[in-house]
N, C-alpha and C positions, 0 to 999 in steps of 0.2 A: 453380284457381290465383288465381283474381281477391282470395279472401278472405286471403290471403296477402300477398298487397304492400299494399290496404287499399281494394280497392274497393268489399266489401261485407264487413256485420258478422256474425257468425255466431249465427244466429238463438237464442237460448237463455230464449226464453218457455217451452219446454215443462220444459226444467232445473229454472227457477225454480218452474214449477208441481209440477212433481215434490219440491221441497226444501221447497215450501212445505204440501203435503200430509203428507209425513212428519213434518214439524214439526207439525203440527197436531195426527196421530194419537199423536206422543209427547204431547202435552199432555195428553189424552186418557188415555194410560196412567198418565200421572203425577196425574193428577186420582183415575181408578179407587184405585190404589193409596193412596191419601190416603185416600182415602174407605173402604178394609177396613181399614187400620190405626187410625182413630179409630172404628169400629165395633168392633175387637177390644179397642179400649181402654175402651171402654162397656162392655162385656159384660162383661170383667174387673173394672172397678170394680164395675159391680152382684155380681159374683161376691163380691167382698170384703167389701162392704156386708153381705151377707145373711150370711157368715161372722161378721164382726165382731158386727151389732146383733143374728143372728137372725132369727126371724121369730113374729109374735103365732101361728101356728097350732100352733107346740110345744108355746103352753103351753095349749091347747083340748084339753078330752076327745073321743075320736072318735067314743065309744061312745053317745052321746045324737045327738036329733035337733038340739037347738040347744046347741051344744059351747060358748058363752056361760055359760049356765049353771051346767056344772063336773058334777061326781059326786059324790052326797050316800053310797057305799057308805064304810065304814069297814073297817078291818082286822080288829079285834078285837070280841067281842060287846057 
C-alpha cells in the first residue's frame, strides 16, 4: 500500500530493459529485411542485364578448344 499513496516508486528498470530489448531486436528485423530486399533487387537487375545485353558466350563456338577462335566448317562443299 505504501506505493499507492506515494511513498515508494514502483521499480520499472526491468520494463524498461524489457522495451528496450525488443526495440532493439526489431531493429534488427527491420535491418535483416532491408538487407534480402536490396539483395533480391541485385539479383533481379543482374537478371535483367544478362536478358537485355546477353552475354559474349552465345556467340562462342562450343565445339573447339578455344571457342575464340570460331568454326572454320561451312555448309556447302
Amino acid at each position: 500500500m505504501g506505493g499507492l499513496v506515494g511513498g515508494q516508486k514502483a521499480d520499472t528498470s526491468a520494463a524498461r530493459a524489457q522495451m528496450e530489448q525488443q526495440r532493439i531486436e526489431n531493429e534488427k528485423l527491420r535491418e535483416q529485411a532491408q538487407a534480402e530486399k536490396r539483395d533480391m533487387a541485385q539479383q533481379e537487375a543482374a537478371r535483367k542485364m544478362a536478358r537485355t545485353r546477353g552475354g559474349n558466350r552465345m556467340l562462342l563456338a562450343e565445339n573447339r578448344l578455344n571457342p575464340e577462335a570460331g568454326v572454320d566448317e561451312t555448309l556447302g562443299a
